[in-house]
DOGUTI-738755 format. One record per residue: residue in one letter; z, x, y of N, C-alpha, C, O in turn. Coordinates in steps of 0.1 Angstrom, whole numbers, plus 2048, in hexadecimal, padded with zeros to 3 digits. Layout:
AZXYZXYZXYZXY
...
% end
This chain:
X09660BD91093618D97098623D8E0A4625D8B
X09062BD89096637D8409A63FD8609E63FD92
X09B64AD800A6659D8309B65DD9309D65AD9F
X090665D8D08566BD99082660DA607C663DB1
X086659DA4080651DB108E64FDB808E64BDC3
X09E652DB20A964FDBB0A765FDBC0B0662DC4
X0A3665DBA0A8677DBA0A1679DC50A7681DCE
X08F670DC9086677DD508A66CDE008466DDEB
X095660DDF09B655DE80A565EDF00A565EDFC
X0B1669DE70BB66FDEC0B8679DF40BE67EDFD
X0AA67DDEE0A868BDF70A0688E000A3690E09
X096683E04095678E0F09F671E1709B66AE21
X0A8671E160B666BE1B0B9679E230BB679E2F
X0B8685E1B0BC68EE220B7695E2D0BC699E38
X0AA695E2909E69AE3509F696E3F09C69DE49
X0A6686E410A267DE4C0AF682E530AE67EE5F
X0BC68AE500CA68BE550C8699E530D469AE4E
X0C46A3E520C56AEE510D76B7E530E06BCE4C
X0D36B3E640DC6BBE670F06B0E630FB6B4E65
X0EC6A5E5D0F969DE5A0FA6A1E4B1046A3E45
X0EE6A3E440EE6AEE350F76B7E361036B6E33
X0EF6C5E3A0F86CEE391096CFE421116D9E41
X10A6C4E491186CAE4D1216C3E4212D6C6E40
X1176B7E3A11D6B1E3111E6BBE221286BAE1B
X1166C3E201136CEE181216DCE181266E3E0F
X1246DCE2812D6E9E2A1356EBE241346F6E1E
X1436E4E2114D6E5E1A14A6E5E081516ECE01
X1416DEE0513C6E6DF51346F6DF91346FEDF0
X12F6F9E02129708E03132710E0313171ADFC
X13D70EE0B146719E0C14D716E0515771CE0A
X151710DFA15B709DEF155710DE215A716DD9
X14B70EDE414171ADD513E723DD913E72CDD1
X139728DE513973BDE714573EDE714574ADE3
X15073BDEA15D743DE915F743DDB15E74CDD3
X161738DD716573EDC615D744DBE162749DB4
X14D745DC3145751DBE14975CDBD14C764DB4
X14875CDD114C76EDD5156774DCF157780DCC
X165762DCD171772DC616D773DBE16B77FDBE
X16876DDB316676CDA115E77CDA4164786D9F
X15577FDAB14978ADAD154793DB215579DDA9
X15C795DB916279EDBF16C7A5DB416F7B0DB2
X16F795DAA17879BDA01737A5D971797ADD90
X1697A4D981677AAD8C1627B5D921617BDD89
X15D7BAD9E1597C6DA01667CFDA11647DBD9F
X1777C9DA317E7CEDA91807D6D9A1847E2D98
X17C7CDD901807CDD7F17B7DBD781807E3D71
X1687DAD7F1647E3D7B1657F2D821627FDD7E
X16B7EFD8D16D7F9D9817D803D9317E80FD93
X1867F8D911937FCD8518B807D7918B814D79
X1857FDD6D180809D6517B813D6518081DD5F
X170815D6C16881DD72171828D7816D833D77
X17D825D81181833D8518C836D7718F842D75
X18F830D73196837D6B192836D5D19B837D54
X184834D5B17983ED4E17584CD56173856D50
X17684BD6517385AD6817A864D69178870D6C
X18985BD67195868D64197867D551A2868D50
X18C864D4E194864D3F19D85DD391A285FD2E
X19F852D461AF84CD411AD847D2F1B584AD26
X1A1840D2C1A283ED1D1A6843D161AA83CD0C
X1A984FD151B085BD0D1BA85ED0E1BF861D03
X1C4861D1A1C9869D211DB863D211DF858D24
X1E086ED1D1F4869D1D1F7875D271F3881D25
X200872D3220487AD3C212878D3621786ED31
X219887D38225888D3222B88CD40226895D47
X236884D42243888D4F253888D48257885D3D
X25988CD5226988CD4F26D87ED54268877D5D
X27987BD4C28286ED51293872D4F299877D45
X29786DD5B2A886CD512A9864D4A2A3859D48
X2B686BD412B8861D362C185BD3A2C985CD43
X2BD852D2E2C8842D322DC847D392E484FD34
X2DC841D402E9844D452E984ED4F2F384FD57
X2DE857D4F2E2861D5C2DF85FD652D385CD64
X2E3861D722E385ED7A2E2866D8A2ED86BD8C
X2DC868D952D9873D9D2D987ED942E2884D8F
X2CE880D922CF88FD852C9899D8F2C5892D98
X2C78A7D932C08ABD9A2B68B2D912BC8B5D87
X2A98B7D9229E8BDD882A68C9D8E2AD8CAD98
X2A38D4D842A18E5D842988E9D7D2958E6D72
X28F8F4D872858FDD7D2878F9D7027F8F1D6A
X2938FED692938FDD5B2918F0D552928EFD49
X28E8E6D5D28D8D8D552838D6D532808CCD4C
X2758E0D5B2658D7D562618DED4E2688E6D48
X2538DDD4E24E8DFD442458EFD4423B8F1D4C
X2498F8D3C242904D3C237908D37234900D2E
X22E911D39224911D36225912D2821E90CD20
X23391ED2323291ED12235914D07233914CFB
X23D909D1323E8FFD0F22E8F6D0422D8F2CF9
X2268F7D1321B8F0D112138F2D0820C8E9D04
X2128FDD0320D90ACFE20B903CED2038FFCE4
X21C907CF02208FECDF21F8EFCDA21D8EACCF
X2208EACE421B8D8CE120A8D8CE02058CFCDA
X2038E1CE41F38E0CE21ED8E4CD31E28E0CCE
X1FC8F1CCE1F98F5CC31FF8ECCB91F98EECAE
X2068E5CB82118DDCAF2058CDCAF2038C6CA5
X1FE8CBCBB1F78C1CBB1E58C4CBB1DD8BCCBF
X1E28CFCB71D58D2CB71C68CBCB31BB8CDCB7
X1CE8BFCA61C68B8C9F1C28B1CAB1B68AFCAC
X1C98ADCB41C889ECBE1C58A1CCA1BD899CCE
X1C88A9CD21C78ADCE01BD8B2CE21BB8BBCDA
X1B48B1CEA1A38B1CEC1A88BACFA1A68C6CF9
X1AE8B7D061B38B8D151BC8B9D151C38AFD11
X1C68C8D1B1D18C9D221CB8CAD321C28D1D36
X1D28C2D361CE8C5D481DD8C8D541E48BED58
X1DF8D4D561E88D4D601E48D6D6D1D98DCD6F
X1EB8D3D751E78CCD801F68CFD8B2028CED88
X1ED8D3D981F58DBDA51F18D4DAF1E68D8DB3
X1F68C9DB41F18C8DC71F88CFDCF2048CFDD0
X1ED8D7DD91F18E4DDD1F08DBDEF1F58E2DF8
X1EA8CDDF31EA8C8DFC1D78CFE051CE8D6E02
X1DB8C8E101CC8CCE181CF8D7E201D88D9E28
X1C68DBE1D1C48ECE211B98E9E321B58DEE36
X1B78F3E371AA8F4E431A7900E421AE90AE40
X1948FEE4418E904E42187903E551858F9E5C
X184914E5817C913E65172921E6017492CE5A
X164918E6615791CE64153916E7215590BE77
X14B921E77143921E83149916E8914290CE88
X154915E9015B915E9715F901E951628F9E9D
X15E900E8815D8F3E8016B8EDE781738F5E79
X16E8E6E7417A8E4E6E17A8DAE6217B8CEE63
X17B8E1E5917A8D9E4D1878D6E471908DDE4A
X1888CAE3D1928D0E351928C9E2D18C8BEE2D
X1998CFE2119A8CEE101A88C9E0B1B38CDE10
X1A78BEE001B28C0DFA1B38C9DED1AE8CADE2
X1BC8D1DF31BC8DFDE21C48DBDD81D08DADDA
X1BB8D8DCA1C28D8DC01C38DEDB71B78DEDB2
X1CC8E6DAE1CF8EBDA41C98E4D9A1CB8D8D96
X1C08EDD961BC8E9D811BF8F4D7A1C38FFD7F
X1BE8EFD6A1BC8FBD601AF8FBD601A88F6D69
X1A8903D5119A905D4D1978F1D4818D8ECD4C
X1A08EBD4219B8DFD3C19B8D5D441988CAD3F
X19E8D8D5319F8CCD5B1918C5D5B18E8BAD57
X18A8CED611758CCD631748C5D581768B9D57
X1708CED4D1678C3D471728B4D3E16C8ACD37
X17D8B3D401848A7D3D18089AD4618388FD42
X17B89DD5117C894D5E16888FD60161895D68
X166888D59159884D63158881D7114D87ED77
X162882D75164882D87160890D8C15B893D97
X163899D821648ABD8B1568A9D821578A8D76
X1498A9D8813B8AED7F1368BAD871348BAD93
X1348C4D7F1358D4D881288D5D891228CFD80
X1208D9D921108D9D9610C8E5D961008E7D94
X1108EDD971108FED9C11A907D97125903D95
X117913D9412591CD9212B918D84126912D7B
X138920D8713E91DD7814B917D7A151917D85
X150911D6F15E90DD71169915D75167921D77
X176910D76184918D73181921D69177921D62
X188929D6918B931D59195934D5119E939D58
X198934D491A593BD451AE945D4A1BA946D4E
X1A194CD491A795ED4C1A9958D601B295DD66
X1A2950D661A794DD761B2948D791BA94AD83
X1B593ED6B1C293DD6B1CF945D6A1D9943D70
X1CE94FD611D795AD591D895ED661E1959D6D
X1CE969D6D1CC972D781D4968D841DE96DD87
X1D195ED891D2954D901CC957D9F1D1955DAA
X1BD95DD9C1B3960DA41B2954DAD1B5948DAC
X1AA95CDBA1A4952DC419594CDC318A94FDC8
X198946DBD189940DB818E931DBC19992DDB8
X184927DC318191DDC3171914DBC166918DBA
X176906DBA16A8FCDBD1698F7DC91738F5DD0
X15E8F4DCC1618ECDDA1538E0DD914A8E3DD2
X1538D4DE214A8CDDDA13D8D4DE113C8DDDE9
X12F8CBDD91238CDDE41238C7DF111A8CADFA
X12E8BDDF312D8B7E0312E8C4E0E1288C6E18
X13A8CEE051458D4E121378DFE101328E2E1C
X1318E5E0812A8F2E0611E8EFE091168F9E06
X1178E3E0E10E8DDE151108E4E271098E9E2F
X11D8DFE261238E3E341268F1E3511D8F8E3A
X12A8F2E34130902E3112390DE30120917E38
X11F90AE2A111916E2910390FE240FF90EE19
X0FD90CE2E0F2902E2E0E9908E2C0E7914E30
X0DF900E200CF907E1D0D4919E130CB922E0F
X0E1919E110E8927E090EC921DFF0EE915DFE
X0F092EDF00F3925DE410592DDEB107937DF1
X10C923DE711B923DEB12292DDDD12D931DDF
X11B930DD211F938DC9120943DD1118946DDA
X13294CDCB12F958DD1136959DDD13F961DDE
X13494FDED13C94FDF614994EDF5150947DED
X14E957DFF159954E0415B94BE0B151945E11
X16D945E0C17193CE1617E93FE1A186945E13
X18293CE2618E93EE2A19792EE2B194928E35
X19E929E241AB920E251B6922E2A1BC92AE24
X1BD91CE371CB91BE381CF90FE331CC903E36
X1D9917E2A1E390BE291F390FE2A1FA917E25
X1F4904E3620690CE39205915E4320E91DE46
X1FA916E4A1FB926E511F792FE481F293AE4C
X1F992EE3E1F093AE3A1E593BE311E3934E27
X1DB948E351CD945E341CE94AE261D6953E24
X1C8945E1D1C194FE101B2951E0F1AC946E10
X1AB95AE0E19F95CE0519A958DF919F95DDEF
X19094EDF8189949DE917894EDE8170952DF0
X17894DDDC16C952DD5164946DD316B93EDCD
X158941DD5159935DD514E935DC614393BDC7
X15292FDB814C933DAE148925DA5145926D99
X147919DAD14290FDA6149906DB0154906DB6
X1398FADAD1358F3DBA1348E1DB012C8DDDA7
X1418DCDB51418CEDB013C8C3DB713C8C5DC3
X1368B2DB112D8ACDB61398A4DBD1438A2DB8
X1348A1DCB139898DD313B88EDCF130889DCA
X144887DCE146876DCC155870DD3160876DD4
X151861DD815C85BDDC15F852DD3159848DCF
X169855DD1174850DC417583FDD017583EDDC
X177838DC617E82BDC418A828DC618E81FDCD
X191830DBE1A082BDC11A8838DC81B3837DCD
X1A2843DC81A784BDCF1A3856DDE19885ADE2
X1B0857DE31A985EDED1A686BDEB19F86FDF5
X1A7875DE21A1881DE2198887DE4198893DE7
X18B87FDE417F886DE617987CDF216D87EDF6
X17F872DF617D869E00179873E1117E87FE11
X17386FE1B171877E2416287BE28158873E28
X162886E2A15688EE2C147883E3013D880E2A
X151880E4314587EE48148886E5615288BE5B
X138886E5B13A88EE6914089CE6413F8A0E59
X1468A2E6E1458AFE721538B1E681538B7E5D
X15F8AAE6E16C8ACE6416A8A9E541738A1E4F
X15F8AFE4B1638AEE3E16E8AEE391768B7E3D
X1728A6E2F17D8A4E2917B8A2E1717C897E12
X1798ABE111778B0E011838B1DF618E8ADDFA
X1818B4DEC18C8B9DE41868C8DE117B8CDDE2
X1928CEDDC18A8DEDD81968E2DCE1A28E0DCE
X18E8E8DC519A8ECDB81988FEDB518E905DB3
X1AA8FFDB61A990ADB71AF90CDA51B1902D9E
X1B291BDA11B8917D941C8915D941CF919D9D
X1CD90FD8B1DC904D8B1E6912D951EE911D9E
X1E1921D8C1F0928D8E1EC92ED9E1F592CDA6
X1E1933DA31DE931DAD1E8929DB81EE92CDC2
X1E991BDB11E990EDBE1FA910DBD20190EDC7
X201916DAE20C913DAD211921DB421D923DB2
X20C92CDBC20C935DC4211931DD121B935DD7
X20B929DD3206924DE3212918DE7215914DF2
X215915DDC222907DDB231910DDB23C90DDDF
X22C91FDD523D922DD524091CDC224B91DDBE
X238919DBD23D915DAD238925DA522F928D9E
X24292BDA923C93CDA324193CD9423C942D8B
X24C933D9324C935D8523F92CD7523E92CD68
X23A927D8222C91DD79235913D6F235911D63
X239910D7623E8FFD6F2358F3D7222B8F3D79
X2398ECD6A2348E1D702398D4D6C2408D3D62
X2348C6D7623E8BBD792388AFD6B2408A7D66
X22A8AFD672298A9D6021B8B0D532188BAD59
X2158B0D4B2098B1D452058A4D3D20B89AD3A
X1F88A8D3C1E889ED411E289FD2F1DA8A8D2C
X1E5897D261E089FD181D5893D161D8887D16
X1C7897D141BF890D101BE892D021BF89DCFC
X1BC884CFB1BA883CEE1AE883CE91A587FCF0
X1AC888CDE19E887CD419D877CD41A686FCD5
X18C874CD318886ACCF18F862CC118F868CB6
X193859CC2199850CB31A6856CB31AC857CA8
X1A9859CBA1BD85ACBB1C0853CC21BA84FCCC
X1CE84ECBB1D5841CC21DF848CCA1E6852CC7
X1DE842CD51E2849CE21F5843CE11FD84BCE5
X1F9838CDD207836CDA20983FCD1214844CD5
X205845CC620984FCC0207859CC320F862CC1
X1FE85BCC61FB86BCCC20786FCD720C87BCD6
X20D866CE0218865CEF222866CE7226872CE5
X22985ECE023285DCD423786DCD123F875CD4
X23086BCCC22D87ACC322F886CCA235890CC7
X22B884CD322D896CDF23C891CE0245898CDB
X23E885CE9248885CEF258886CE6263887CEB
X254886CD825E887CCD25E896CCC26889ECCE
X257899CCB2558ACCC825E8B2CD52688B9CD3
X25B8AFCDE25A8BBCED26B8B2CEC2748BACED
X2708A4CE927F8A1CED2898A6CE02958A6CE2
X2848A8CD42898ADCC828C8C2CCB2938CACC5
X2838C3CD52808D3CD528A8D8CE22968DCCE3
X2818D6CEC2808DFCF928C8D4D012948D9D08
X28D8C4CFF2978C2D072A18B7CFE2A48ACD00
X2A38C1CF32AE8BDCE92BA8BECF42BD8B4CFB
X2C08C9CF62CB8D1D002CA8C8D0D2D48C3D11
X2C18C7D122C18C0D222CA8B2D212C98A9D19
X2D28B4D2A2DB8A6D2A2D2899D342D188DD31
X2CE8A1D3E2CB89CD472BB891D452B9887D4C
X2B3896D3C2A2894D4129B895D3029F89CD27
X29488DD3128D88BD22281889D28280886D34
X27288CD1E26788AD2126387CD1E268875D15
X258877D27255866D2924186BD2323B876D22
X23E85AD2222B85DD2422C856D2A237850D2B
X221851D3021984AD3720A848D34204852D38
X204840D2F1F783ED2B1EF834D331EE829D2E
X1E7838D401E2832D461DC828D3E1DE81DD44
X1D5826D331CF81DD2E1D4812D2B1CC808D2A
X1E3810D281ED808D281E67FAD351E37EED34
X1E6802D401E97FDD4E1DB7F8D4F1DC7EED56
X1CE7FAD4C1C57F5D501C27E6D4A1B97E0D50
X1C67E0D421C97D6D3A1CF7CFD431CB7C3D45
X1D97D5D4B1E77CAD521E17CAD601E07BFD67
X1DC7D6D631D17D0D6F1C87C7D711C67C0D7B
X1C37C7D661B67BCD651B87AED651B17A5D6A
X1C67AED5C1CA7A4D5A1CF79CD681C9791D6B
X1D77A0D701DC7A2D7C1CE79DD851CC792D8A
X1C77A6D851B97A4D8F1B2798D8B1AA793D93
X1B6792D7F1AE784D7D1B477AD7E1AE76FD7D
X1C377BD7F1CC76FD831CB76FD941C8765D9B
X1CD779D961CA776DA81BA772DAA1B876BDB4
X1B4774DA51A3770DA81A4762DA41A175ADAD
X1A975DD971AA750D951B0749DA11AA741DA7
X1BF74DDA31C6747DAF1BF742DBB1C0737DBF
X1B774CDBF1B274DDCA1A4742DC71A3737DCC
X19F746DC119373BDB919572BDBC18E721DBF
X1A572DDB91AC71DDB81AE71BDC71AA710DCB
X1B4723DD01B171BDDC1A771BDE51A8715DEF
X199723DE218E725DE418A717DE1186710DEB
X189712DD7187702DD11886F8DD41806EEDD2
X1996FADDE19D6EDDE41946EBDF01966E0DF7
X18C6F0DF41826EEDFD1796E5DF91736DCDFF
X1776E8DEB1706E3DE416F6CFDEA1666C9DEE
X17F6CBDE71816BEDE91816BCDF617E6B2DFC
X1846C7DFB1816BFE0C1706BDE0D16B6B4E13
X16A6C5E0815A6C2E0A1576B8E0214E6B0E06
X15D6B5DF515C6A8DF215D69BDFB153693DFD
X16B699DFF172690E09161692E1215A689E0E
X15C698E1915369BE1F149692E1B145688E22
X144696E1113868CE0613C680E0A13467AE11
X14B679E0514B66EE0514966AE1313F664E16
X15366EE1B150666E2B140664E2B13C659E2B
X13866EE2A12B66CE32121666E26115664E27
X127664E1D11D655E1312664AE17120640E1B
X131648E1713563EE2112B638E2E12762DE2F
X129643E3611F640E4211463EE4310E639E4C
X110642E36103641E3210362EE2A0F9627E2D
X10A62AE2410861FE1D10C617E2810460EE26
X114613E3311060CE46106611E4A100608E50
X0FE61EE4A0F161DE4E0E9615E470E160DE4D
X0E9617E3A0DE60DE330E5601E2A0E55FEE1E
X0EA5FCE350EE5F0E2A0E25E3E2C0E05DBE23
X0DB5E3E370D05DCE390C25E1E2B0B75DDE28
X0C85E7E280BA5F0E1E0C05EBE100BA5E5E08
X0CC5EDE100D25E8E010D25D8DFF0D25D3DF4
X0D15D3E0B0D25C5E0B0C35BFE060C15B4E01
X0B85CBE0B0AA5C5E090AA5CBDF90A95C2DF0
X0AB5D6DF50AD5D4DE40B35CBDD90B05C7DCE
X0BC5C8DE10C45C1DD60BF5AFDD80C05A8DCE
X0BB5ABDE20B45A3DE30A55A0DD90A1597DD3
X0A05AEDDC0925B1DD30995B1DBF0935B3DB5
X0A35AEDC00A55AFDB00B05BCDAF0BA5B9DA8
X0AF5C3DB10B85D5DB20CA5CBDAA0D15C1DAE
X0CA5D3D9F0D85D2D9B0DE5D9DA10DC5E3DA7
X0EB5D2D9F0F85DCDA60F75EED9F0F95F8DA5
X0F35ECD940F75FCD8D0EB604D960EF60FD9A
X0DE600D980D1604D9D0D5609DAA0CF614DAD
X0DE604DB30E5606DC30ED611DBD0E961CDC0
X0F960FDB310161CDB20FE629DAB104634DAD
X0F4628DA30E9634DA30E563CDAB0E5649DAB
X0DF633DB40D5637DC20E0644DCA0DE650DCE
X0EE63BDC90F7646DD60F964DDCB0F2656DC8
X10464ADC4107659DB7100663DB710666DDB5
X0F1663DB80E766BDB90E4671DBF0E267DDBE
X0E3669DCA0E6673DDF0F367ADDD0F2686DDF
X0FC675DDB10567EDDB10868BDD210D696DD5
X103688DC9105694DBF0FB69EDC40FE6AADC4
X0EE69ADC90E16A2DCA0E56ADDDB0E26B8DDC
X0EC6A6DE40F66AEDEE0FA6B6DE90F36C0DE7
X1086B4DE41146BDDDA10B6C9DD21106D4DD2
X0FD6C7DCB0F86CFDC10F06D7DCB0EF6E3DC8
X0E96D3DD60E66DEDDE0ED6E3DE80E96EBDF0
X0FA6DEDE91036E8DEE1096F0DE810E6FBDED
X10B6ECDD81106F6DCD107706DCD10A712DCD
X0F96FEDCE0EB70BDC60EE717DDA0EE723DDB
X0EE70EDE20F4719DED0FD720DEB0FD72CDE9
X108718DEC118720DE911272CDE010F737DE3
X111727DD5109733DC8105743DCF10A74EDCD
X0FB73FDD80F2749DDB0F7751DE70F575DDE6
X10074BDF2108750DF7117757DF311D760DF9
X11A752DE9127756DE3121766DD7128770DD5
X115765DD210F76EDCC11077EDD7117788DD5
X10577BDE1101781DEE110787DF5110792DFA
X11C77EDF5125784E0012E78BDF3135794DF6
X12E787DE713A792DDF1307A2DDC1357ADDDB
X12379DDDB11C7ADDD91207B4DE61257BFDE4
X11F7AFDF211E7B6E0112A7C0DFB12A7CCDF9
X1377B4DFB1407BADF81457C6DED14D7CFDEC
X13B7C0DE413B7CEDD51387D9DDC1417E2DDD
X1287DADE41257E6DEA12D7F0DEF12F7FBDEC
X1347E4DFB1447EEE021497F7DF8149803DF9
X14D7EEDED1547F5DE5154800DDA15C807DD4
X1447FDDDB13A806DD213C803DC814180BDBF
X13A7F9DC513C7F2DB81337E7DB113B7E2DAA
X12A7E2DAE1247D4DAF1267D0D9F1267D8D96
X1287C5D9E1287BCD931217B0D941227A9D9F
X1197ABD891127A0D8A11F794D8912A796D84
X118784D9012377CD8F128775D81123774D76
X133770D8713476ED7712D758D7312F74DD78
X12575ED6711E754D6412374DD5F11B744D5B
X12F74BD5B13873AD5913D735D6713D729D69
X14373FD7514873AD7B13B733D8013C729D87
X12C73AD7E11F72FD87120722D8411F718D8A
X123724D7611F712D6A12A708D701286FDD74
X138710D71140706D7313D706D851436FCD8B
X13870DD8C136709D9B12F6FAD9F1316F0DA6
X1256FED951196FBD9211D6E3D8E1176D9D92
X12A6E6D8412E6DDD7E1396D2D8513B6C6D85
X13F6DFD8A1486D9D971426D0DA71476C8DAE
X1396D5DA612F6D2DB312B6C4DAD12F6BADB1
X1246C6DA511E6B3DA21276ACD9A1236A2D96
X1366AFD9613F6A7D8F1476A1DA1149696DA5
X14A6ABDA514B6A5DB91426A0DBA14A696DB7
X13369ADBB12F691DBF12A683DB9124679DBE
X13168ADA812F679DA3142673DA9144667DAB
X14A67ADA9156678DAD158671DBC15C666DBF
X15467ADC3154673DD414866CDD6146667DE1
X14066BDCE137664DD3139656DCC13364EDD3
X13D652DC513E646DB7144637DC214062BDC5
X14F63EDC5155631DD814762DDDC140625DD6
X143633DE513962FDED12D62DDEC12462CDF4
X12C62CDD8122628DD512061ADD0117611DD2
X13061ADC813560CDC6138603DD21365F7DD3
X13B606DD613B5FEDE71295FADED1255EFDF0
X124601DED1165F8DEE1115F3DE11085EADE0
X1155F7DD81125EEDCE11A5DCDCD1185D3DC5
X1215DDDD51295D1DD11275C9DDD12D5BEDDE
X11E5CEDE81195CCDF61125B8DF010B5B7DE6
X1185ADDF91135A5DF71025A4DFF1005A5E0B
X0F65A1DF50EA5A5DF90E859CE080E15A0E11
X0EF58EE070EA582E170EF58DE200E9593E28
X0FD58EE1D10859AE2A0FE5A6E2C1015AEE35
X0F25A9E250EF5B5E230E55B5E2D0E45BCE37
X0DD5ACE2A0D15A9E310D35A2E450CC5A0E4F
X0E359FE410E359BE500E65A2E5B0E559FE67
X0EA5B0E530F35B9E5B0EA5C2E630DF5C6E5F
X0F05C4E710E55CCE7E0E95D4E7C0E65DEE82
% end
């Protein structure tokens, strides 16, 4: 008997048991859609990682903060320990070749806005002029940016997105309007002079919100503005944001500031020295991280695997007492032993491989659902199919090989006599 005539024997076998197929099928379905969906999920989480932080620029970008130094201990910060604007001033000029983006940065917290008897609210943040266009997250649709001179003056001028100015003044261009904000109790007046695109960030909650009636937006006002509204009158600040030119190495670029500003401005300071931080560092260690737990999880996603195996086997077990009267008239007709353990190896594998090509399509189907949630989709990953794919019919030459060898070794008189 050859390959095609045991392949249309097994699946004929199956037609006739349908419903004892697929429960025999289940444990390989949900044993390869799960290690689909994580492998899929992994990687949306992966691309979902990059993706928000290509839209803050992280590629480029060294954030400078304070640290105590080694040995000290409860230090308390003073005004005089951060960082000043003339500070900043001079590290932009001393580093001009390299620095593409200074961004400072004020969370001024959520403000409320009431319009026709409505209640909105914003979170307000402090930018300079270079925040906008450093950020492919802030993409301005209308109006103009920050400015310099809004910053100098520390005018009431806002952005606010098109969600909130959809709301706010419907079928109106929002350039030009006023708005009234409380924050703290108290109200201020803005100019409303450039209108940013709505988006819900990924990993953060800032721009998260804005459904139904209670919108919930971000809105940027300019840095010295926000450092008004905080009580930071003297315009300090707790960390800065330096984007680098393309083809600069960001360990030296961080290096380098952080040698200048601790050789200069906090030579004298006992207490606090300047640190970097280079988000790009960390997205490496994430990924890395996100693929050991996907793996992990993969692995005991798997062990199901063997129990749907164990599965296989019992029910070709059952199957070789159902037909042992059948095996007994082949092998009588001439049928070698190898011709009988063919036959099952084959059934069994041909189960396993269409419960694999299910799992597949299911495990495809429930990690995209899941991408969607997350706003994310990634295609699956096409080694973990091969080896699904490989795993599924290596379990059914495995659990199936017993109970094929066992009717192969079936004595043919015993065979033929059995009710």
């Amino acid at each position: 008997m050859n390959l095609m005539e045991n392949i249309s024997l097994a699946i004929a076998g199956l037609r006739a048991n349908k419903m004892r197929a697929f429960l025999t099928m289940l444990g390989i379905i949900i044993g390869i859609s799960s290690v689909i969906m994580i492998t899929t999920l992994g990687s949306v989480l992966t691309n979902s990682v990059n993706s928000s932080f290509d839209e803050m620029g992280a590629t480029n970008l060294a954030q400078f903060n304070l640290q105590t130094r080694e040995g000290v201990h409860d230090a308390v910060y003073y005004d005089e320990d951060f960082f000043t604007t003339s500070m900043i001033d001079s590290v932009k000029e001393r580093f001009s070749d390299d620095i593409k983006y200074t961004v400072l940065q004020t969370n001024v917290g959520k403000g409320t806005i009431i319009s026709d008897r409505k209640k909105y609210t914003v979170d307000l943040t402090g930018f300079n002029e270079e925040a906008v266009p450093s950020q492919t997250s802030l993409n301005l649709l209308d109006g103009r940016n920050i400015t310099e001179s809004d910053v100098k003056r520390e005018r009431n001028v806002i952005l606010i997105t098109n969600k909130l100015a959809d709301k706010l003044f419907p079928n109106e261009n929002a350039i030009g309007k006023q708005i009234d904000i409380n924050v703290n109790n108290t109200v201020q007046t803005y100019s409303v002079v450039g209108v940013l695109e709505y988006k819900l960030s990924k990993l953060s909650s800032a721009m998260v919100g804005a459904s139904g009636e209670d919108v919930s937006t971000m809105a940027v006002i300019p840095v010295t503005t926000a450092n008004k509204l905080t009580g930071n009158n003297n315009n300090i600040y707790y960390n800065i944001l330096f984007y680098a030119k393309q083809g600069t190495n960001l360990t030296d670029f961080s290096k380098n500031i952080c040698d200048f500003m601790n050789k200069t401005y906090y030579k004298n300071n006992r207490n606090f020295e300047v640190s970097s931080y280079i988000p790009k560092d960390q997205i490496g260690m994430l990924n890395n991280v996100l693929n050991i737990v996907s793996l992990v999880i993969s692995v005991i996603a798997g062990i199901s695997l063997l129990v749907g195996g164990i599965g296989v086997m019992n029910i070709m077990l059952v199957s070789v007492t159902e037909r042992t009267r059948e095996i007994g008239v082949r092998k009588a007709l001439g049928a070698p032993n190898s011709a009988i353990r063919v036959q099952f190896i084959v059934e069994s594998i041909i189960i396993c491989l269409i419960g694999g090509i299910i799992g597949i399509i299911f495990g495809i189907i429930n990690g995209n659902l899941i991408g969607m949630l997350i706003g994310e989709i990634a295609p699956p990953s096409i080694l973990a199919i091969i080896v699904a794919v490989t795993f599924s019919m290596a379990i059914g030459v495995f659990f199936g090989y017993y109970p094929a060898n066992k009717a192969a070794k079936l004595d043919p008189i015993d065979a033929l006599r059995y009710e």
